[in-house]
C-alpha positions in Angstrom: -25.6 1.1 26.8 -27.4 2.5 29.8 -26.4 1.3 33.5 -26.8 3.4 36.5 -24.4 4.4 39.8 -25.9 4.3 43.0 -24.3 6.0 46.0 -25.2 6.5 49.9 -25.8 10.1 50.4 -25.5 12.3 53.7 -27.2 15.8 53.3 -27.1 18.2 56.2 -30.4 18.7 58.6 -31.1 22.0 56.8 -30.9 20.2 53.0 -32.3 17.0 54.4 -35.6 19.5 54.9 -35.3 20.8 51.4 -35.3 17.6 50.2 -38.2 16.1 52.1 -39.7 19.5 50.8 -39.3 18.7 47.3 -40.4 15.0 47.7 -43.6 15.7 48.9 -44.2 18.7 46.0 -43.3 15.9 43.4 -45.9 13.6 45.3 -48.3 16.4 44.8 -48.0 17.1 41.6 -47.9 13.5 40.6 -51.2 13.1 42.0 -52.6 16.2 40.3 -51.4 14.8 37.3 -53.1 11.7 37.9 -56.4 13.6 39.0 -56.5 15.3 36.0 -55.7 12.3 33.6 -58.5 10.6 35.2 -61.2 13.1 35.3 -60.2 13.9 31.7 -63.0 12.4 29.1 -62.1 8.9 28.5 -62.2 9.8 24.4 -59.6 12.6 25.2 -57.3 12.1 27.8 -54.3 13.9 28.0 -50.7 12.8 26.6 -47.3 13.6 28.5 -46.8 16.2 26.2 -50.4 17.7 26.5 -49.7 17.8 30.0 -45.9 19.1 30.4 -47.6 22.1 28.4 -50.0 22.5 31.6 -47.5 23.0 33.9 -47.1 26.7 33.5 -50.5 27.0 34.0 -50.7 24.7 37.5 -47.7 26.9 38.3 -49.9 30.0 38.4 -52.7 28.6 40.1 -50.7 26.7 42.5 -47.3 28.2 43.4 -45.8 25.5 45.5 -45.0 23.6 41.7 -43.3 26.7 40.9 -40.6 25.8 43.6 -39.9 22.7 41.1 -37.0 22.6 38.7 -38.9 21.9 35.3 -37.0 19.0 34.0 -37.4 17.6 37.2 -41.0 18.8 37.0 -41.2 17.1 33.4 -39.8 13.7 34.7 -42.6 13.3 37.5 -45.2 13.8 34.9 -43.1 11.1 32.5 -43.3 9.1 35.9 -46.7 9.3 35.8 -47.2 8.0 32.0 -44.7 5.5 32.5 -46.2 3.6 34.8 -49.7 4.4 33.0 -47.8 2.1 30.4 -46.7 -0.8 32.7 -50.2 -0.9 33.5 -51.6 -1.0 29.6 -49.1 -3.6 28.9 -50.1 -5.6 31.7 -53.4 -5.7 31.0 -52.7 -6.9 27.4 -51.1 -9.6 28.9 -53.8 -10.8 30.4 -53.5 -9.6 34.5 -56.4 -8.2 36.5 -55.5 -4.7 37.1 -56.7 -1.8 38.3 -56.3 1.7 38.0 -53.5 3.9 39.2 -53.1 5.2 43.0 -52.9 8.0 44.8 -49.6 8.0 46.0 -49.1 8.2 49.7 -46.0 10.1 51.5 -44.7 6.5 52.3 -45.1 5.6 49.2 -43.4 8.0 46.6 -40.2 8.4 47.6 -38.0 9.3 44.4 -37.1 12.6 41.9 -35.7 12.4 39.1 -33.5 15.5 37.3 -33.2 14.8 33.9 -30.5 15.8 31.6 -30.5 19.7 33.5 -30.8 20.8 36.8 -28.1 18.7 38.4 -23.9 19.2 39.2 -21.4 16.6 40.1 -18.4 17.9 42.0 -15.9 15.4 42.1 -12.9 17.6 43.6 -15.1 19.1 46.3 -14.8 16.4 48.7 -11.8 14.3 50.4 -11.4 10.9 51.2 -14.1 9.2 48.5 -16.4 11.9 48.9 -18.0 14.1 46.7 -21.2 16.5 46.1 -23.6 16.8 44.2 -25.9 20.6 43.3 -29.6 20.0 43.0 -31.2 22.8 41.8 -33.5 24.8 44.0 -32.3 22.3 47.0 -28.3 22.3 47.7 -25.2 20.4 47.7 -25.4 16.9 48.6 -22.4 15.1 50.4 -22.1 11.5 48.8 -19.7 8.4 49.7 -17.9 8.2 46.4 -17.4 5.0 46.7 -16.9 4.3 42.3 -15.9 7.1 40.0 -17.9 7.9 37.0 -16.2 6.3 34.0 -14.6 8.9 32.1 -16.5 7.5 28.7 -20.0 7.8 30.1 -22.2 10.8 30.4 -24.7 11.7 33.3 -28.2 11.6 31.4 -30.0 12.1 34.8 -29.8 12.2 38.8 -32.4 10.7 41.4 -32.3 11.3 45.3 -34.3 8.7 47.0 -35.3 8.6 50.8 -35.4 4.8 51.9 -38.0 3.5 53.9 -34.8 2.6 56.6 -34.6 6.8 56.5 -31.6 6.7 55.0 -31.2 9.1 51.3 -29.3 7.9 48.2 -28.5 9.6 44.9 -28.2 7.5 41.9 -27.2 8.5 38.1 -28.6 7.3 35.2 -24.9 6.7 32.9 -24.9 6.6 29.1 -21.8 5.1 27.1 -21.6 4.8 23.8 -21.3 0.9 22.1 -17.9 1.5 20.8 -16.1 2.5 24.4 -17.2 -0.6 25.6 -15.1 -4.2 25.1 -15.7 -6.2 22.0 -17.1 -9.0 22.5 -15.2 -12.8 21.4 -16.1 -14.0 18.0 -18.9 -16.3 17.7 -17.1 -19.0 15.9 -14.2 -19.1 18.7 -16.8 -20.4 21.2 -16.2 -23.2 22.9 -17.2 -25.7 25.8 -14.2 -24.6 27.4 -14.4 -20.8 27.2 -18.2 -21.2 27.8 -20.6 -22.2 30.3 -23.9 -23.0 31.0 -26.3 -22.4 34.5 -28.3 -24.2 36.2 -30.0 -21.9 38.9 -30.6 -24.6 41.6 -32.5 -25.5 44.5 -29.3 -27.4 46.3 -26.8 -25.1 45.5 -27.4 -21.3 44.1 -25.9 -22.1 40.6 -24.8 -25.1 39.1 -22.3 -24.6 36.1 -21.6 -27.3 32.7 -17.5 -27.4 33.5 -18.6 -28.9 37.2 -18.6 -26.0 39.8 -21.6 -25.2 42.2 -21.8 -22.1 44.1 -23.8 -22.3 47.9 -26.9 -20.3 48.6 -26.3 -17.2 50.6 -26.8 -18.0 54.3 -29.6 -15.2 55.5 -31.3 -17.9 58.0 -29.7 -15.3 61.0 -30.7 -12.5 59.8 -34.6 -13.5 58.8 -34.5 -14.5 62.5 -34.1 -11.4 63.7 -36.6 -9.9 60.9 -39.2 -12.3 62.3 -38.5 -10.7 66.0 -38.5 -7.5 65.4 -41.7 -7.9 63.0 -43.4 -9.2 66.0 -42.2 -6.5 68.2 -43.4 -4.1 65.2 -47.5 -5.7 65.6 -47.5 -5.3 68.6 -47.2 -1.2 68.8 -49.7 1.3 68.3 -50.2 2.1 64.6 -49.2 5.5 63.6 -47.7 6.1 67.8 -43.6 7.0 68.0 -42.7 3.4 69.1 -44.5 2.5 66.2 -42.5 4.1 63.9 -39.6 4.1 65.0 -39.7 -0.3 65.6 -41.0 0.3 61.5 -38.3 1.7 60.9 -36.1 -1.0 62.6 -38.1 -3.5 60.5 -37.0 -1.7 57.4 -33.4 -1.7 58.1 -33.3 -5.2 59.3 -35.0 -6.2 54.9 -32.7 -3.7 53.3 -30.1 -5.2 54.9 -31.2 -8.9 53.5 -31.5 -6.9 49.7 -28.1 -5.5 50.2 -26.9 -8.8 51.1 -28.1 -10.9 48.6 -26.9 -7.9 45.4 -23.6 -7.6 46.9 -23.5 -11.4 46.5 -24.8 -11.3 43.5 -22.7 -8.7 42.2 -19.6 -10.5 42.8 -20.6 -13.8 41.5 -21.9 -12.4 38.2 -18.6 -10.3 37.7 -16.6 -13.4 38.5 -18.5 -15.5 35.9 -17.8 -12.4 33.0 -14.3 -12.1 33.2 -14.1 -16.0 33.8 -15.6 -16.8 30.7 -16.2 -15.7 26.8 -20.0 -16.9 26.6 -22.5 -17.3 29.6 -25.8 -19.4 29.1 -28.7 -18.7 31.6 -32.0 -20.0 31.8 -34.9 -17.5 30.7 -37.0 -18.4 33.9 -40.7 -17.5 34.4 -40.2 -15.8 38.1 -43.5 -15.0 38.5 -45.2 -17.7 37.3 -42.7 -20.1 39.6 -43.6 -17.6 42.7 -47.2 -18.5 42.6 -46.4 -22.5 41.8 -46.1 -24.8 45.3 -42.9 -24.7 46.9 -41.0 -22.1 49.2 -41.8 -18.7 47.7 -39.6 -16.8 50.5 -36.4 -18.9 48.8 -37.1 -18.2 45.5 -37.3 -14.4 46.3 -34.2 -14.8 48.2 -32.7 -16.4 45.2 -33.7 -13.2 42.9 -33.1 -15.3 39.9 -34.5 -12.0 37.3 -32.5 -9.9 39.2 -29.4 -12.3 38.7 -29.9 -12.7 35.1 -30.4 -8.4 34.9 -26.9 -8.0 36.2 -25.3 -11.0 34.2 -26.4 -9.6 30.9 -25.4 -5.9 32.0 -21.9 -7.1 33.0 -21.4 -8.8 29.7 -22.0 -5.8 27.9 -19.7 -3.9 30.4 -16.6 -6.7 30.3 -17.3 -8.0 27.0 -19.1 -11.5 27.1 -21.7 -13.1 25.6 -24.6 -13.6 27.7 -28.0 -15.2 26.3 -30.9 -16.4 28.1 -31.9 -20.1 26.3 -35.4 -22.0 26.7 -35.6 -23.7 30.1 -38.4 -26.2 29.3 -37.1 -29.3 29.9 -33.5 -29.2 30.8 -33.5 -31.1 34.0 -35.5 -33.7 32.2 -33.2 -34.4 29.1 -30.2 -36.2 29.2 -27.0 -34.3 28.5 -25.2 -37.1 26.8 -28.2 -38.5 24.5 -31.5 -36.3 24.6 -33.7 -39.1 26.2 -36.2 -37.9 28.5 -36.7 -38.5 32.0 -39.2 -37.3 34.5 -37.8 -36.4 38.0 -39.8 -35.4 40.7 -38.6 -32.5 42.7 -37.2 -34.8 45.3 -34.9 -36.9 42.6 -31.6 -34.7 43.0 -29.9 -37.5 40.5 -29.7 -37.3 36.7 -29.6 -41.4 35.7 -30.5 -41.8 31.9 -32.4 -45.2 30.9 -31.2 -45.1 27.6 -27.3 -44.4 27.9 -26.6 -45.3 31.5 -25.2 -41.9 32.1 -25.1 -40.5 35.7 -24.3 -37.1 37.3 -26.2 -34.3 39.5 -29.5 -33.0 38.4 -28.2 -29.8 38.3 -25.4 -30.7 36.3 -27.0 -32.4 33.7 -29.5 -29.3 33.3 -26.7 -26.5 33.4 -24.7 -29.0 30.3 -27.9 -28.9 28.4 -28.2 -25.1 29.0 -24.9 -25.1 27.5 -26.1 -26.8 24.5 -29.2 -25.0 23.9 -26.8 -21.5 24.2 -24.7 -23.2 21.2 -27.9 -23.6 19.1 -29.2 -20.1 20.1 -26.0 -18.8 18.7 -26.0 -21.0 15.3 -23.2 -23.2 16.1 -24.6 -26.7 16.8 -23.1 -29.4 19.4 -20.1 -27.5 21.0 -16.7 -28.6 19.9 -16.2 -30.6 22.8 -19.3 -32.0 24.4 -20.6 -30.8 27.4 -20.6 -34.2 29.4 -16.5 -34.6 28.4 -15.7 -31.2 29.8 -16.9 -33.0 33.5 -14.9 -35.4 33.9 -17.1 -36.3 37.1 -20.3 -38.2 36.9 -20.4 -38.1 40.9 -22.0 -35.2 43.0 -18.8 -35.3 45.6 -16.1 -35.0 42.8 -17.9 -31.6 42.0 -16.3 -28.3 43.2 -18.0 -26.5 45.6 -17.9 -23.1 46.3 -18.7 -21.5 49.3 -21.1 -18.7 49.6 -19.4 -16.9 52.1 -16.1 -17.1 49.6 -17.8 -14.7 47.0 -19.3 -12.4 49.6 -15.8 -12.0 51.4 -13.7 -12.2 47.9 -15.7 -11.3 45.2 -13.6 -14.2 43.0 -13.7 -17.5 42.6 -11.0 -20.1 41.9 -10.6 -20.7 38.4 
């Protein structure tokens, strides 16, 4: 399994330079590797390898690479081949792209070091601090804020200079299947050790056993966001003010991401060690981004992200976690499988055929519940998912407050 640590960083003014340095060497090279991909001939254009093997070469003509550690070197070229993919496989999807750009100094911002190059020193610093070596650049003080499990091994380090000025150093951890939790036998499943979830509009999540979790309240701070963006147009491009309201700008989002992944890390933990099988919806984000609606809330809502850390903490504590087919689960009836259309606006599940009646969201998280059952081989859980809510009225639900999992990262059982 492969997971990464990320941790705030404070180099001193001295290394801070270095590593500015080094950032903007890795730009260049990035771009002379992208220069010389796309002046190659288009029947013979160069492979990572074929150009990791020009490096030495570049390094003679141009000495400023030569200040480069060469894995760390080797990873901006990868970087550069990578994303050549991302591209390719886009394109074979169908999207209108372009070609690759020339990255700007606001716009690389990243080096890797991978697998050499690189020291961790936890004993070096007090109080949850420690340092880190990069090679050619110095010791980097970090807030140590989560040890490195003893099971996993460092594959690679990054430091990365944030657009709010700030630097960070993350590392890319390995662990091997077996050090991790086994997982709950299939066949012990149940509607009572699993759950299904509805990612709402109402409420954040909705879940089969008759819990909702609130939305995150960020109305303040986007607020403030929209101020100090119109302070931000109305400087000088490129001046001092201007740069330094930008900068105020990008404090004022990355506070808003750091928000909305510290509530999300809570709330996916506390669903993992709550239950023995989680069942998600395998939503199209983007194609919902560019349907009608509020785009800005489902952003907020980062539903892929969500889903990226439930299935990474279910390897980490040992639950199931699958993503089922979302097509018409708010539609379907939970207790007999007749279909209903609801407009957006219906927030009530009322089935023609069976008379049974709950929350929109309830309904679709039971038949998420379902579908995860079938996904897994088992059929129609032992107990049905309508009988483990013993509700079939919105107000006898249990509601969860947003600001509960911020401030405890736990929810009531």
């Amino acid at each position: 399994m492969e997971y990464s640590h990320r941790y705030r960083a404070y180099p001193t003014r001295e290394v801070a330079d270095r590593l500015e340095h080094h950032l903007d060497v890795h730009r260049q090279l990035y771009n002379h590797v992208r220069w010389d991909y796309t002046n190659s001939p288009e029947d013979d254009k160069p492979s990572e390898y074929d150009q990791n093997n020009k490096l030495t070469e570049w390094e003679q003509k141009w000495p400023v690479f030569g200040e480069l550690h060469s894995k760390a070197a080797q990873a901006t070229v990868a970087r550069f081949h990578h994303n050549l993919t991302v591209l390719s496989e886009l394109k074979e999807k169908g999207y209108n792209v372009g070609r690759l750009k020339r990255q700007a100094p606001s716009d690389y911002r990243s080096v890797t070091y991978n697998q050499s190059g690189f020291d961790l020193d936890e004993k070096r610093g007090h109080d949850k601090y420690a340092y880190v070596r990069f090679s050619k650049i110095g010791w980097v003080k970090i807030r140590y804020s989560r040890p490195i499990p003893d099971h996993a091994t460092i594959k690679e380090a990054t430091f990365k200079n944030e657009t709010t000025g700030e630097w960070f150093v993350s590392f890319g951890l390995e662990t091997d299947d077996a050090d991790l939790p086994e997982k709950p036998d299939v066949d012990s499943l149940n509607a009572s050790n699993s759950v299904g979830i509805d990612l709402g509009i109402t409420n954040y999540i909705h879940t089969s056993d008759g819990k909702t979790v609130d939305w995150l309240g960020i109305d303040d701070e986007y607020e403030r966001l929209r101020r100090e963006q119109r302070k931000l147009s109305r400087k000088e491009h490129g001046s001092r003010n201007y740069e330094k309201q930008r900068r105020e700008v990008a404090k004022i989002r990355r506070h808003i991401q750091r928000k909305v992944l510290d509530y999300q890390h809570k709330l996916t933990t506390w669903l993992v060690r709550e239950y023995d099988a989680v069942f998600v919806e395998d939503l199209d984000i983007a194609e919902m981004l560019q349907g009608d609606g509020n785009a800005r809330n489902k952003q907020d809502a980062a539903w892929r992200q969500f889903i990226t850390l439930l299935e990474y903490k279910g390897d980490l504590y040992g639950t199931h976690v699958e993503q089922v087919e979302p097509e018409g689960t708010t539609k379907e009836c939970a207790r007999c499988g007749v279909e209903t259309a609801k407009p957006i606006w219906v927030r009530e599940h009322s089935c023609p055929s069976c008379g049974f009646e709950t929350d929109r969201d309830a309904n679709a998280a039971m038949n998420v519940l379902q579908r995860g059952f079938a996904e897994l081989g088992l059929g129609w859980p032992e107990s049905t998912p309508v009988e483990t809510v013993t509700a079939t009225d919105t107000t006898q639900f249990e509601s969860v407050s947003a600001s509960h999992v911020v401030e405890t990262g736990s929810l009531p059982s």
